[in-house]
PyMOL Python script that loads the backbone (N, CA, C, O; Angstrom):
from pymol import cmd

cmd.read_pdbstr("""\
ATOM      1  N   UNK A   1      -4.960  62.594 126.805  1.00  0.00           N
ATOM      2  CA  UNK A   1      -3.883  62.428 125.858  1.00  0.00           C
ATOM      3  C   UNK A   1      -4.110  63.274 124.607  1.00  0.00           C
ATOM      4  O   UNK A   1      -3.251  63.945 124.036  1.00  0.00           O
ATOM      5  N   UNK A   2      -5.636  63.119 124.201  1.00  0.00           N
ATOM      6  CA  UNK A   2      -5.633  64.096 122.996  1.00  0.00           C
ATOM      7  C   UNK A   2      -5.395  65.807 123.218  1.00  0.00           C
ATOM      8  O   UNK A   2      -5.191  66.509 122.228  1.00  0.00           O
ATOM      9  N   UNK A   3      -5.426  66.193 124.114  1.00  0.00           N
ATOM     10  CA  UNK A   3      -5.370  67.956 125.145  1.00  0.00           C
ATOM     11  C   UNK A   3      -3.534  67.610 124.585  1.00  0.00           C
ATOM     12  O   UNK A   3      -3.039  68.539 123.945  1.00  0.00           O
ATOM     13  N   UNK A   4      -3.140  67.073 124.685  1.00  0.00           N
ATOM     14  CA  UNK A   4      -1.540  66.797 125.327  1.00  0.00           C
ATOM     15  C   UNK A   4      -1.218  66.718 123.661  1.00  0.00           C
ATOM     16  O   UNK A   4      -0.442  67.653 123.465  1.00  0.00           O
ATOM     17  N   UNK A   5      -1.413  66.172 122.652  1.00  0.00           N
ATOM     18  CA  UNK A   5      -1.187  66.102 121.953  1.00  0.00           C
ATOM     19  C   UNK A   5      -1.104  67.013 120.539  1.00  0.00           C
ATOM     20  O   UNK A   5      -0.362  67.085 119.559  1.00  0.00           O
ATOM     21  N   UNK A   6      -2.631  67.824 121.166  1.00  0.00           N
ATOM     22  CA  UNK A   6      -2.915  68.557 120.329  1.00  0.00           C
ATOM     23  C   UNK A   6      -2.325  70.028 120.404  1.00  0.00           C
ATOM     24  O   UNK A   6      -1.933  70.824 119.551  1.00  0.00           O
ATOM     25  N   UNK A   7      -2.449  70.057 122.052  1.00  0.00           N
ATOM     26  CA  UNK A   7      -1.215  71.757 122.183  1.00  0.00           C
ATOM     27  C   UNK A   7       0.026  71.276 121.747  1.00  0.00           C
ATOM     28  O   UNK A   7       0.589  71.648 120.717  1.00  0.00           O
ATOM     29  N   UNK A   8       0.666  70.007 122.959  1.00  0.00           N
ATOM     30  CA  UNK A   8       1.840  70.364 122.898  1.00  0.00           C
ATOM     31  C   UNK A   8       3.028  69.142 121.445  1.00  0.00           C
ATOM     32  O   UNK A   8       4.173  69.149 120.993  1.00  0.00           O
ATOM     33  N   UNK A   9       2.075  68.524 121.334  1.00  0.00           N
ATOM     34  CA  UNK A   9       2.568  67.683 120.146  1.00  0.00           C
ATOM     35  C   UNK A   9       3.195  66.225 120.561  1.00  0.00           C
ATOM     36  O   UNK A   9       3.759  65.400 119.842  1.00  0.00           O
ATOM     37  N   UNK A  10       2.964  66.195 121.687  1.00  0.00           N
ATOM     38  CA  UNK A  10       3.471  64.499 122.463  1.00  0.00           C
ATOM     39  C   UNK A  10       2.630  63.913 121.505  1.00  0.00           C
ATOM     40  O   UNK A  10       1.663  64.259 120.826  1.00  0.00           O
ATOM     41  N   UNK A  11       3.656  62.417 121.757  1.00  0.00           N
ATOM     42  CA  UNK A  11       3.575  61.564 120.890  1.00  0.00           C
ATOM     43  C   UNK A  11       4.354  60.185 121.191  1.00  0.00           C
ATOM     44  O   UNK A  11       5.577  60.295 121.276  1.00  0.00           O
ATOM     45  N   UNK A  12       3.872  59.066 121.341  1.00  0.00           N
ATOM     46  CA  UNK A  12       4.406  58.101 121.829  1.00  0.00           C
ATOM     47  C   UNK A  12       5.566  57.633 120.986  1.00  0.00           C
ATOM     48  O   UNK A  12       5.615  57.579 119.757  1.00  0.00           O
ATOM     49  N   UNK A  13       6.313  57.366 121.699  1.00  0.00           N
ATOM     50  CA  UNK A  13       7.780  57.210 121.388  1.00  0.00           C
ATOM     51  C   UNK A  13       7.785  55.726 120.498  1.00  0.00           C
ATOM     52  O   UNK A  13       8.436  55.530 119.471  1.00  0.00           O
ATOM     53  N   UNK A  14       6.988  54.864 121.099  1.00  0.00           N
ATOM     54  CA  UNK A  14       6.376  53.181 120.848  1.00  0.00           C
ATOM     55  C   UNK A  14       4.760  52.692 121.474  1.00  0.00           C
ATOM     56  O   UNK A  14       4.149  52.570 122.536  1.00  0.00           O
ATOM     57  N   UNK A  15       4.564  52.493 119.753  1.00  0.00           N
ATOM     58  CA  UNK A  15       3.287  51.879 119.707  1.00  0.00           C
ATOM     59  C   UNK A  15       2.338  51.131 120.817  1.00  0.00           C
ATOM     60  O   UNK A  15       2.767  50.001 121.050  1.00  0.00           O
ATOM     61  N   UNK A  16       1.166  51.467 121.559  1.00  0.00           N
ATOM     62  CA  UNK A  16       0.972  50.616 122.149  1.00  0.00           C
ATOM     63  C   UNK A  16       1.382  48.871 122.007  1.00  0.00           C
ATOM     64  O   UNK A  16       2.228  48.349 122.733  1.00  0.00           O
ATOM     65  N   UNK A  17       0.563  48.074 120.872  1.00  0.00           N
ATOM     66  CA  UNK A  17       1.258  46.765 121.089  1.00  0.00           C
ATOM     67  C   UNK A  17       2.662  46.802 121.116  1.00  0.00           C
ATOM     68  O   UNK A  17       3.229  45.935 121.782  1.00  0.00           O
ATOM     69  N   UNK A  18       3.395  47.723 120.461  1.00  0.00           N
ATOM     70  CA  UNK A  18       5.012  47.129 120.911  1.00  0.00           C
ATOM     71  C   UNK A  18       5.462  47.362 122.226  1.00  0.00           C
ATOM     72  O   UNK A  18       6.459  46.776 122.648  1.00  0.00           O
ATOM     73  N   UNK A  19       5.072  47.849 122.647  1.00  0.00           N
ATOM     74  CA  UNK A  19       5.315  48.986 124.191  1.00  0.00           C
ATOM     75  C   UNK A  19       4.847  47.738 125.112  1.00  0.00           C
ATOM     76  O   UNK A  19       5.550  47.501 126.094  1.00  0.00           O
ATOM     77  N   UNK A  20       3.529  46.790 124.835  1.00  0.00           N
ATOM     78  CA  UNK A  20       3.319  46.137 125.602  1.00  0.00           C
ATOM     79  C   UNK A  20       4.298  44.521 125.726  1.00  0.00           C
ATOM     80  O   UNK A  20       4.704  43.871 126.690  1.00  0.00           O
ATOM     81  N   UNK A  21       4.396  44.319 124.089  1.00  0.00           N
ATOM     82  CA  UNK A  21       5.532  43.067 124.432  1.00  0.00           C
ATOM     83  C   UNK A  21       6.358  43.540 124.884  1.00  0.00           C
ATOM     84  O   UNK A  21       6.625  42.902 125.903  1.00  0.00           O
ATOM     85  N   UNK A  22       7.349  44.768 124.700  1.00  0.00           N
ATOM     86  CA  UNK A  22       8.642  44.224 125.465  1.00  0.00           C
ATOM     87  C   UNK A  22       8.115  44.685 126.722  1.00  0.00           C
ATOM     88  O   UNK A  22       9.137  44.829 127.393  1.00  0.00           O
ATOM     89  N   UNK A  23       7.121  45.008 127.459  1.00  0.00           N
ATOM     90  CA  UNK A  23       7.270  45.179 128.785  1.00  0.00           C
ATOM     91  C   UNK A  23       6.334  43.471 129.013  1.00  0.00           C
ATOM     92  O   UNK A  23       6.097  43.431 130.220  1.00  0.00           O
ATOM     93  N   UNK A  24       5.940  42.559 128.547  1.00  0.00           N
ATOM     94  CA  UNK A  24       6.123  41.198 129.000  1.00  0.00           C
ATOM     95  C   UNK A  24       7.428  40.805 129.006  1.00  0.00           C
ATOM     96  O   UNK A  24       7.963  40.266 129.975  1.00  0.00           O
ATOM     97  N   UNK A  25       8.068  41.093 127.771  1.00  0.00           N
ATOM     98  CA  UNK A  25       9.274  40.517 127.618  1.00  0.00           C
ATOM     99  C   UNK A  25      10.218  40.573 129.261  1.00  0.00           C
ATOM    100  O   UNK A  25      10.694  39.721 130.010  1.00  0.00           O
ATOM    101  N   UNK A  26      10.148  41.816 129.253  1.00  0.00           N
ATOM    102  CA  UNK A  26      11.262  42.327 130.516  1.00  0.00           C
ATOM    103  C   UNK A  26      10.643  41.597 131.707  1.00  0.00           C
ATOM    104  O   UNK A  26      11.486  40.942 132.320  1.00  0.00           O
ATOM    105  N   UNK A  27       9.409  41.527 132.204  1.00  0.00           N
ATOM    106  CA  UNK A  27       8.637  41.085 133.101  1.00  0.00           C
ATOM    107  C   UNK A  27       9.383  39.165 132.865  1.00  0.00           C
ATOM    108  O   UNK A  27       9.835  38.531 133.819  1.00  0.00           O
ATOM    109  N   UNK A  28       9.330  38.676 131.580  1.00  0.00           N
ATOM    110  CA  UNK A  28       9.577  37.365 132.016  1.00  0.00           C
ATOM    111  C   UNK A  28      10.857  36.612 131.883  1.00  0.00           C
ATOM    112  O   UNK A  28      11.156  35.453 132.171  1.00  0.00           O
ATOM    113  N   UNK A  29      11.821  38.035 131.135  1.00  0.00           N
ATOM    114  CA  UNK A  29      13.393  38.121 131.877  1.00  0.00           C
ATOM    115  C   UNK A  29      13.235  38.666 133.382  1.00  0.00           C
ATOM    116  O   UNK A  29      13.769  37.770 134.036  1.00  0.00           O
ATOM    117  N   UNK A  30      12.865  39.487 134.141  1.00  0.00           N
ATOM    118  CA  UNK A  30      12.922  39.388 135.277  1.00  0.00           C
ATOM    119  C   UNK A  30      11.568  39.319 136.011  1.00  0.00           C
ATOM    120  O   UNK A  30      10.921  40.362 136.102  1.00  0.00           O
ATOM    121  N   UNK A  31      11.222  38.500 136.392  1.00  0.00           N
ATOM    122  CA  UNK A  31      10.017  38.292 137.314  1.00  0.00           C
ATOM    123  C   UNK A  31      10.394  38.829 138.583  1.00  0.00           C
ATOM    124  O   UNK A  31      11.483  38.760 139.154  1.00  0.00           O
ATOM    125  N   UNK A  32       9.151  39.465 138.996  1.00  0.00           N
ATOM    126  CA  UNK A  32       9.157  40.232 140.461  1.00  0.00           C
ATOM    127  C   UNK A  32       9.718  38.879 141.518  1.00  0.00           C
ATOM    128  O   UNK A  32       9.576  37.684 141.259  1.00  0.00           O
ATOM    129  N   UNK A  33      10.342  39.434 142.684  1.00  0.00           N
ATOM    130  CA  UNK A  33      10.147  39.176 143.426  1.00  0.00           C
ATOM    131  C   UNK A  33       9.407  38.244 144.284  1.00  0.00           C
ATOM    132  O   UNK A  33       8.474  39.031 144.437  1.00  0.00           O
ATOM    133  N   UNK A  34       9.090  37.353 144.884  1.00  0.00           N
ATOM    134  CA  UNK A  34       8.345  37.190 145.760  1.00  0.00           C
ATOM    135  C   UNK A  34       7.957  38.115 147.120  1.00  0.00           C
ATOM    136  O   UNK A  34       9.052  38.527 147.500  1.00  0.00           O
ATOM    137  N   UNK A  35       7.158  38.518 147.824  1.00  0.00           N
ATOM    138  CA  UNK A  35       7.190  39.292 148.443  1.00  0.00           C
ATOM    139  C   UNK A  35       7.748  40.946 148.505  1.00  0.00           C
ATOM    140  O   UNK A  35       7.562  41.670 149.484  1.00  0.00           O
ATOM    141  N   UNK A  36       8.290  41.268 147.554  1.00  0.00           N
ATOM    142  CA  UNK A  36       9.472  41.908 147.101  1.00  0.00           C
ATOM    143  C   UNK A  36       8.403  43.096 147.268  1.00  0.00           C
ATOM    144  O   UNK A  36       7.214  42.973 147.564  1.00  0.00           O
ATOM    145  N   UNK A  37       9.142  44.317 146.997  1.00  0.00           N
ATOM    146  CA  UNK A  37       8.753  45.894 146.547  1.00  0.00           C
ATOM    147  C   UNK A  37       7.848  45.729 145.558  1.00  0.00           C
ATOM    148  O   UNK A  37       6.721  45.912 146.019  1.00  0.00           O
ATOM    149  N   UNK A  38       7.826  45.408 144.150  1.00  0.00           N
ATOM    150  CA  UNK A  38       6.511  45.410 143.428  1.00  0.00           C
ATOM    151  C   UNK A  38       5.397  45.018 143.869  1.00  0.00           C
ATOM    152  O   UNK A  38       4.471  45.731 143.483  1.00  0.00           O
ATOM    153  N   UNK A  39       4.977  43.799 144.812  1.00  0.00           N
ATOM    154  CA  UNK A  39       4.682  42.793 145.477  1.00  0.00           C
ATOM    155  C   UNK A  39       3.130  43.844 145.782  1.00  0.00           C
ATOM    156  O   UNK A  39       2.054  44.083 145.234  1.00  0.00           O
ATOM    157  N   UNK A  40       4.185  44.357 147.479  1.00  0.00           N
ATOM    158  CA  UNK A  40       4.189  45.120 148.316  1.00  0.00           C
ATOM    159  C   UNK A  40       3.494  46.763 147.803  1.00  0.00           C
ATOM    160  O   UNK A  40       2.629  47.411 148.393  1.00  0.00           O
ATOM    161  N   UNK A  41       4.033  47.023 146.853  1.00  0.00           N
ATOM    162  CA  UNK A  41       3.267  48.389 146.286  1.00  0.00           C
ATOM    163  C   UNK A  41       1.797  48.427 145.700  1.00  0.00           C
ATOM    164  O   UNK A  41       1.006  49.331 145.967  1.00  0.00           O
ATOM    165  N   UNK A  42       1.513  47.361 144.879  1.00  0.00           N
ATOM    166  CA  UNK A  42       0.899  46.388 144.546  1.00  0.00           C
ATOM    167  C   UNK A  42      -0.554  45.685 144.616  1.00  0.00           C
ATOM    168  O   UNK A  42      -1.549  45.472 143.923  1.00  0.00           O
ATOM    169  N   UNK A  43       0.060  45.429 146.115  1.00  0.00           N
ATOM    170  CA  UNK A  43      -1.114  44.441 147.048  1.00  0.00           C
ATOM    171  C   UNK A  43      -1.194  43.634 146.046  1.00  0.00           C
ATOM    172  O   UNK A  43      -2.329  43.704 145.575  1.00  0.00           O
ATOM    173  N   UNK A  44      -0.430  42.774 145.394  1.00  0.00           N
ATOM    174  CA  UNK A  44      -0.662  41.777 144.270  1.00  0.00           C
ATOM    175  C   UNK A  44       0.465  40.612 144.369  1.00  0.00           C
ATOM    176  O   UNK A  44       1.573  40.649 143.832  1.00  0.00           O
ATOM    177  N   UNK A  45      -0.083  39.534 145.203  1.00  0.00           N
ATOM    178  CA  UNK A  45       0.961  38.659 145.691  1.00  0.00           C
ATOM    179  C   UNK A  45       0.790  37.539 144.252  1.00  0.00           C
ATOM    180  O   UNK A  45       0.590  36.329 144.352  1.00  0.00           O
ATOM    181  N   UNK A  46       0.878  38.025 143.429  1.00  0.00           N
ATOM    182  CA  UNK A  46       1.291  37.235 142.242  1.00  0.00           C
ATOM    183  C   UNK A  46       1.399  35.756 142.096  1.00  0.00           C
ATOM    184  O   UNK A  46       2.306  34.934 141.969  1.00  0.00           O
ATOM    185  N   UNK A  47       0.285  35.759 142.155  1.00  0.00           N
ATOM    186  CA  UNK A  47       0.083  34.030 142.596  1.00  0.00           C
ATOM    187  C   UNK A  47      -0.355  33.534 141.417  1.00  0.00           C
ATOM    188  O   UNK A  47      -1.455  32.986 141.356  1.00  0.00           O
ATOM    189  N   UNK A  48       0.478  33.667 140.295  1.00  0.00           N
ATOM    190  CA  UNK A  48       0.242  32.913 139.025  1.00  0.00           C
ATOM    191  C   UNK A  48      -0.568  31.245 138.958  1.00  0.00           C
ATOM    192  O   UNK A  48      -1.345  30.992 138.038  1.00  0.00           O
ATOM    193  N   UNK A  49      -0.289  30.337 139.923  1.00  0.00           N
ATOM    194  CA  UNK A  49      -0.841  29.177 139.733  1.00  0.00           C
ATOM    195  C   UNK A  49      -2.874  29.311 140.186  1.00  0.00           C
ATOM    196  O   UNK A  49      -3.859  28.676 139.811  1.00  0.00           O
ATOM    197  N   UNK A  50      -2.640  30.586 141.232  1.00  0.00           N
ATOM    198  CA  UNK A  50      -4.015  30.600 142.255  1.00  0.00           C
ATOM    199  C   UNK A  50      -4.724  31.211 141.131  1.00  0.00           C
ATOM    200  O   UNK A  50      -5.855  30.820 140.842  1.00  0.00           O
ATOM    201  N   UNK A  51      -4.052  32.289 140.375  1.00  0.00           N
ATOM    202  CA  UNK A  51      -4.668  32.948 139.171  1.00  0.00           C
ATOM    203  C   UNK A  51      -5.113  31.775 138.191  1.00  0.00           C
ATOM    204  O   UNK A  51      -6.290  31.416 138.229  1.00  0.00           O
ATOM    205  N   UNK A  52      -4.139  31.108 137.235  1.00  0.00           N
ATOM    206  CA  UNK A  52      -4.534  30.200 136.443  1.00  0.00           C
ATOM    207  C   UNK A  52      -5.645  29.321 137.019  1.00  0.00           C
ATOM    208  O   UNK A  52      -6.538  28.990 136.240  1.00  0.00           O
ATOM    209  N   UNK A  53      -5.701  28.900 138.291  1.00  0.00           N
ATOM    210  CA  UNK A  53      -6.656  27.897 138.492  1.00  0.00           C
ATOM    211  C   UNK A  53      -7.986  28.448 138.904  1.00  0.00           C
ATOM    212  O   UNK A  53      -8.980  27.770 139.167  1.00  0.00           O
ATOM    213  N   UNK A  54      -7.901  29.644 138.929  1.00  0.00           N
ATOM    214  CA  UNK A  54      -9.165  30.909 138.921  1.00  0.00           C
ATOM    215  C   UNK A  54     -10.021  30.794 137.491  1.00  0.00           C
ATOM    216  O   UNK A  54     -11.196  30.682 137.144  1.00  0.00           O
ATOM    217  N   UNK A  55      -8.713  30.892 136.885  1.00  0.00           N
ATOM    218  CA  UNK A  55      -9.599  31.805 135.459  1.00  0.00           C
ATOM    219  C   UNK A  55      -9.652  29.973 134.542  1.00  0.00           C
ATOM    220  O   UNK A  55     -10.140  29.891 133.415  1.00  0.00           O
ATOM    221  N   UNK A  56      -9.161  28.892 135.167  1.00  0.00           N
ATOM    222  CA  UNK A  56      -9.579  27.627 134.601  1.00  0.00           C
ATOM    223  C   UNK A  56     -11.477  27.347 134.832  1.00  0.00           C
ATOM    224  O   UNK A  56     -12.397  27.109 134.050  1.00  0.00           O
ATOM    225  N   UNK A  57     -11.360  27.560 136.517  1.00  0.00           N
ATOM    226  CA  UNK A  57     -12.840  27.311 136.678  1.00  0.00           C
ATOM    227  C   UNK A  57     -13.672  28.164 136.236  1.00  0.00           C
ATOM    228  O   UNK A  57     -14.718  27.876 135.653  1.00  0.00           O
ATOM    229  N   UNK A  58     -13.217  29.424 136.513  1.00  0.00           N
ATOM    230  CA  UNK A  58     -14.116  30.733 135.322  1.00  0.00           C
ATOM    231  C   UNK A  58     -14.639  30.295 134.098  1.00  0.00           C
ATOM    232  O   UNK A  58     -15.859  30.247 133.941  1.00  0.00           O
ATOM    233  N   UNK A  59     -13.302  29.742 132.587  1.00  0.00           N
ATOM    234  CA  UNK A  59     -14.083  29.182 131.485  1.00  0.00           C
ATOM    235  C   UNK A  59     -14.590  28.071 131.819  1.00  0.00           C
ATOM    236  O   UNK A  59     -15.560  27.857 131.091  1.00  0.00           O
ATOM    237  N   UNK A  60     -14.375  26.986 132.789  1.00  0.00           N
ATOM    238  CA  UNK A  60     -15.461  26.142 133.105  1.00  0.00           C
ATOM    239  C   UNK A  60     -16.576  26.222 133.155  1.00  0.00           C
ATOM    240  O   UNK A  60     -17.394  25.796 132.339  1.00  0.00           O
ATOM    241  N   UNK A  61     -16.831  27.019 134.539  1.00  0.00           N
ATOM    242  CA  UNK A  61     -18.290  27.588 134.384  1.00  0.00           C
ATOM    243  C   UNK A  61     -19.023  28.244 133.282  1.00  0.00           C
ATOM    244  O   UNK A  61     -20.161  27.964 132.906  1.00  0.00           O
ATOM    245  N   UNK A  62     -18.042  29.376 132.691  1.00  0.00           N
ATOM    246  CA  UNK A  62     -19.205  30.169 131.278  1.00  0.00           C
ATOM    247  C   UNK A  62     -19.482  28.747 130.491  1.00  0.00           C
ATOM    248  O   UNK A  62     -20.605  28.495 130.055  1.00  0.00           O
ATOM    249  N   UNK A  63     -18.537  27.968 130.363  1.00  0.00           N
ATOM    250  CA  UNK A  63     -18.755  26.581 129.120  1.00  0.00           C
ATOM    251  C   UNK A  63     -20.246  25.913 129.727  1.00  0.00           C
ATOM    252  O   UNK A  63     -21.299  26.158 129.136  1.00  0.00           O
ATOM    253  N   UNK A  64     -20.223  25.296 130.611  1.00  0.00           N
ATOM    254  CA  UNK A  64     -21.236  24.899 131.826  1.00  0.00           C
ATOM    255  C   UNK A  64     -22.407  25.692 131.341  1.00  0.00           C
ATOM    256  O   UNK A  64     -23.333  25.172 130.719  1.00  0.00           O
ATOM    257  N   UNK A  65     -22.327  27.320 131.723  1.00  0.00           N
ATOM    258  CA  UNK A  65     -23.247  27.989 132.012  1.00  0.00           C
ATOM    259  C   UNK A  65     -24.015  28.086 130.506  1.00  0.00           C
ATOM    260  O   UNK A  65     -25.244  28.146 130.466  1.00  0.00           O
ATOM    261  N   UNK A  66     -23.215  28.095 129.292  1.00  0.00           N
ATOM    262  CA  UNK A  66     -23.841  28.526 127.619  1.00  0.00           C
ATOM    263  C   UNK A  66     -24.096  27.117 127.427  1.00  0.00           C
ATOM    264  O   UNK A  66     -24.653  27.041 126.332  1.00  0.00           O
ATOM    265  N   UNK A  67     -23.994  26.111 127.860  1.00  0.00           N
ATOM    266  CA  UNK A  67     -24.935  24.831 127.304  1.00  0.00           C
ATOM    267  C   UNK A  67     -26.314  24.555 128.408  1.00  0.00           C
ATOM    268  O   UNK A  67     -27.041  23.562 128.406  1.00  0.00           O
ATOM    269  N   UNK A  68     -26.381  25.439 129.080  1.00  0.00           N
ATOM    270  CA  UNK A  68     -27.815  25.646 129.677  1.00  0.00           C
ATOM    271  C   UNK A  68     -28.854  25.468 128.625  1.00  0.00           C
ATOM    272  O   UNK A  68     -28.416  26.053 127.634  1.00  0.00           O
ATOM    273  N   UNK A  69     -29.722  25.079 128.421  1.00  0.00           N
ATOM    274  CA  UNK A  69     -31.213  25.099 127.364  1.00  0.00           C
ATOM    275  C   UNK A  69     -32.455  25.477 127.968  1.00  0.00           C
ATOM    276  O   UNK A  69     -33.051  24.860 128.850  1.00  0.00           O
ATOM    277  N   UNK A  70     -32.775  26.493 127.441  1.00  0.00           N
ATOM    278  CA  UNK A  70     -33.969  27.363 127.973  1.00  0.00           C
ATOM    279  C   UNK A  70     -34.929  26.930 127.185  1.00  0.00           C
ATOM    280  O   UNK A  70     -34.700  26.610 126.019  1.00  0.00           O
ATOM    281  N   UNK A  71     -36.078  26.870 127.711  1.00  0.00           N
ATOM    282  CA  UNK A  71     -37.139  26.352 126.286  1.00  0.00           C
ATOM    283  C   UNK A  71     -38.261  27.333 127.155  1.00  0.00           C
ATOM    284  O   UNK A  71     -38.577  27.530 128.329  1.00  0.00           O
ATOM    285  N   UNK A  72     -38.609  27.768 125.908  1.00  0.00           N
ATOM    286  CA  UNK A  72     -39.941  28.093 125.973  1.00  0.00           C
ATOM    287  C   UNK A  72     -39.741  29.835 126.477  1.00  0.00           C
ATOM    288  O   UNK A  72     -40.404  30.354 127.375  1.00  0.00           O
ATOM    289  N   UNK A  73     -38.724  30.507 125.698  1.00  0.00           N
ATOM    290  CA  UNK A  73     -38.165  31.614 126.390  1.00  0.00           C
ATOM    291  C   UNK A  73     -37.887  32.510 125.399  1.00  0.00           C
ATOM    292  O   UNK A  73     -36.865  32.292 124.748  1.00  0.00           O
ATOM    293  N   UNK A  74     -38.662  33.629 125.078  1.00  0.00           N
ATOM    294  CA  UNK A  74     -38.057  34.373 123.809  1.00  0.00           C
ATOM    295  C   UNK A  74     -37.166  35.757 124.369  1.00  0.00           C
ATOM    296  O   UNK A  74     -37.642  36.555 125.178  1.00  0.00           O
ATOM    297  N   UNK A  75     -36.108  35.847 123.914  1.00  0.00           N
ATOM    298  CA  UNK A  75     -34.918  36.982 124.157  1.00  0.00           C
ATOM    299  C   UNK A  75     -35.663  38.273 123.433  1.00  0.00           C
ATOM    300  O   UNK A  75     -36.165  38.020 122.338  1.00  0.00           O
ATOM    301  N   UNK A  76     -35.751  39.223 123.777  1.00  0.00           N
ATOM    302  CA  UNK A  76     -35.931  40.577 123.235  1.00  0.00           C
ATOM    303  C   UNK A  76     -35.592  41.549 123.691  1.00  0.00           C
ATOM    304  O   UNK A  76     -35.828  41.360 124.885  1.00  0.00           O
ATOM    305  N   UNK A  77     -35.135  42.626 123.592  1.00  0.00           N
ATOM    306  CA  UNK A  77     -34.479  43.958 123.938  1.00  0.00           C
ATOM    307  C   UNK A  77     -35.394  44.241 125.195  1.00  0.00           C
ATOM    308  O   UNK A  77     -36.552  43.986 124.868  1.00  0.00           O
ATOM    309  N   UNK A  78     -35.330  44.637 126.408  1.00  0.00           N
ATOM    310  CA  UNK A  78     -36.279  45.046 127.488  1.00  0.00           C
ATOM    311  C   UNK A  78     -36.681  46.523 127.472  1.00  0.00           C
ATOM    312  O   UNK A  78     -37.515  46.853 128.315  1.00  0.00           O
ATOM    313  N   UNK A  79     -36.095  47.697 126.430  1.00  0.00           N
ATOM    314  CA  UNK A  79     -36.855  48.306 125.927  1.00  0.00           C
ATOM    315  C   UNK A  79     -37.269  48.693 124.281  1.00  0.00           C
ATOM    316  O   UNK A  79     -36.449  48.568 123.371  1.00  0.00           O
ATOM    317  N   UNK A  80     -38.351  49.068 124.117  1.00  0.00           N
ATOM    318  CA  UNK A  80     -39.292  48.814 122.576  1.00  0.00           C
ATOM    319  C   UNK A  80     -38.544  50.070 121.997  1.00  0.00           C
ATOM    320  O   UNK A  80     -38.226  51.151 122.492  1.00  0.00           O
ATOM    321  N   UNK A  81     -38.336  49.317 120.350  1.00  0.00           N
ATOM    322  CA  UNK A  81     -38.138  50.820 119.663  1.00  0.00           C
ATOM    323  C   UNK A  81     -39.129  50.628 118.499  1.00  0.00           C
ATOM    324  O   UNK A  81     -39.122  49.671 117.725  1.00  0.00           O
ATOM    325  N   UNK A  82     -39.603  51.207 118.489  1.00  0.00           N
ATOM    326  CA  UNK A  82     -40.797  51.839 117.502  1.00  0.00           C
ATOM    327  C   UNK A  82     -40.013  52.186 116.268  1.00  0.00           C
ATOM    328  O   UNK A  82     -38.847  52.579 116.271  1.00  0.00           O
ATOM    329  N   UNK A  83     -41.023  51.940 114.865  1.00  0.00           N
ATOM    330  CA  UNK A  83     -40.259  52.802 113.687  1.00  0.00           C
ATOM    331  C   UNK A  83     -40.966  54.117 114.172  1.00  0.00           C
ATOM    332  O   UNK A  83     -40.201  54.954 114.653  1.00  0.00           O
ATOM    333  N   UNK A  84     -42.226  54.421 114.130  1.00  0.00           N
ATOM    334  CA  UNK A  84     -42.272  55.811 114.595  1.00  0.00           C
ATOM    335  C   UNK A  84     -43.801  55.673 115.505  1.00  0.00           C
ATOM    336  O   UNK A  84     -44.596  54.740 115.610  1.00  0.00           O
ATOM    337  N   UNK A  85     -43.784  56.664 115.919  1.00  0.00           N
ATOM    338  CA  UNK A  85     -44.784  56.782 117.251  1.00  0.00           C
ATOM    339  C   UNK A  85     -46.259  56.358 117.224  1.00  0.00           C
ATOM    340  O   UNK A  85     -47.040  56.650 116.318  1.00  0.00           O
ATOM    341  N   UNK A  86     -46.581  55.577 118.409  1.00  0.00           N
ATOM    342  CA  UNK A  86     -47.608  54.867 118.270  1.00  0.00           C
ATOM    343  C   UNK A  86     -47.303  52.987 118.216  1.00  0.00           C
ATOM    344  O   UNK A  86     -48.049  52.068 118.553  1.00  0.00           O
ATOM    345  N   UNK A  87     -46.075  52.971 117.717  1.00  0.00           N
ATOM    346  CA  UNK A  87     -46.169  51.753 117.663  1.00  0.00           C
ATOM    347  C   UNK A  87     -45.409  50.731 118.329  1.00  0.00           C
ATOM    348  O   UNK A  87     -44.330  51.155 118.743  1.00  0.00           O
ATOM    349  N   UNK A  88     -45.632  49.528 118.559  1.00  0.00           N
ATOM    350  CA  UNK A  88     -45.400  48.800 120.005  1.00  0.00           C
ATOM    351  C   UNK A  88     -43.705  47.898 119.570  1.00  0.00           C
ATOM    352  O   UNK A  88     -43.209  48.492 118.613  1.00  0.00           O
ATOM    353  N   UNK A  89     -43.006  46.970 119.928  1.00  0.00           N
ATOM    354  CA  UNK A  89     -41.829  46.616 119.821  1.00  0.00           C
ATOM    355  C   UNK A  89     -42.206  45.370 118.401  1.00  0.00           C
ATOM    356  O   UNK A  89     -41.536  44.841 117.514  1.00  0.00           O
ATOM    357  N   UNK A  90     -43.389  45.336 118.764  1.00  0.00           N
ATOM    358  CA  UNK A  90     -43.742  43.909 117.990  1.00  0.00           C
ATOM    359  C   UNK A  90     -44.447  44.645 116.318  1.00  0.00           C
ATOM    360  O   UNK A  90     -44.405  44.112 115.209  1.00  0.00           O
ATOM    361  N   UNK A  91     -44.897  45.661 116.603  1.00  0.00           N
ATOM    362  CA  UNK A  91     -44.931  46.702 115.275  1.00  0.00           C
ATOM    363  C   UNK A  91     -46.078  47.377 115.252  1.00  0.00           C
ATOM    364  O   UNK A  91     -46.276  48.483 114.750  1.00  0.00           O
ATOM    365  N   UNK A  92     -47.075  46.453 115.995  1.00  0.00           N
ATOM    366  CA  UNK A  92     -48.526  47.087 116.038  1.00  0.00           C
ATOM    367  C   UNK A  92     -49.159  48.165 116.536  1.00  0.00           C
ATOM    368  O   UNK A  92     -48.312  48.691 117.258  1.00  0.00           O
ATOM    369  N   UNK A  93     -50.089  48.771 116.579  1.00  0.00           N
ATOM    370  CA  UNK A  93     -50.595  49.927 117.555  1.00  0.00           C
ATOM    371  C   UNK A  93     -50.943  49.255 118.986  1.00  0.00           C
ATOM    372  O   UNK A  93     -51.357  49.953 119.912  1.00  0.00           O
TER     373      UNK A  93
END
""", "prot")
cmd.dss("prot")
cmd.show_as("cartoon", "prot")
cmd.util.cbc("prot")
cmd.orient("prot")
């Protein structure tokens, strides 16, 4: 886009975020099809409820998964950065 912009001077007509509501908008004045041509082009049988009850157990689990308690476990970068050479992650020689 920047090649495109910079020779030939394109330029979006509408803002990404606005560009994206009204194309929800239009999407939920007209919803695809069932089975239909969008469907079908797609491979996306738009299964809004199978989706929602996907991405329900999804934040279930991360919720589940971040009240895990680790003890006895220290987090640190898995590789060392030195202020300058010679010296170890923890600071020492």
């Amino acid at each position: 886009m920047d090649k495109m912009k910079q020779q030939v001077g394109y330029r979006d007509l509408v803002d990404f975020p606005a560009a994206t509501k009204e194309t929800v908008d239009w999407y939920l004045e007209n919803p695809p099809v069932a089975g239909g041509e969008e469907e079908q082009q797609l491979s996306d049988a738009f299964d809004y409820d199978g989706e929602d009850q996907f991405l329900a157990a999804y934040d279930d689990f991360a919720r589940r998964c971040a009240q895990i308690e680790y003890t006895d476990v220290e987090y640190r970068h898995q590789y060392e950065h030195p202020k300058k050479p010679g010296d170890s992650a923890t600071g020492s020689h």
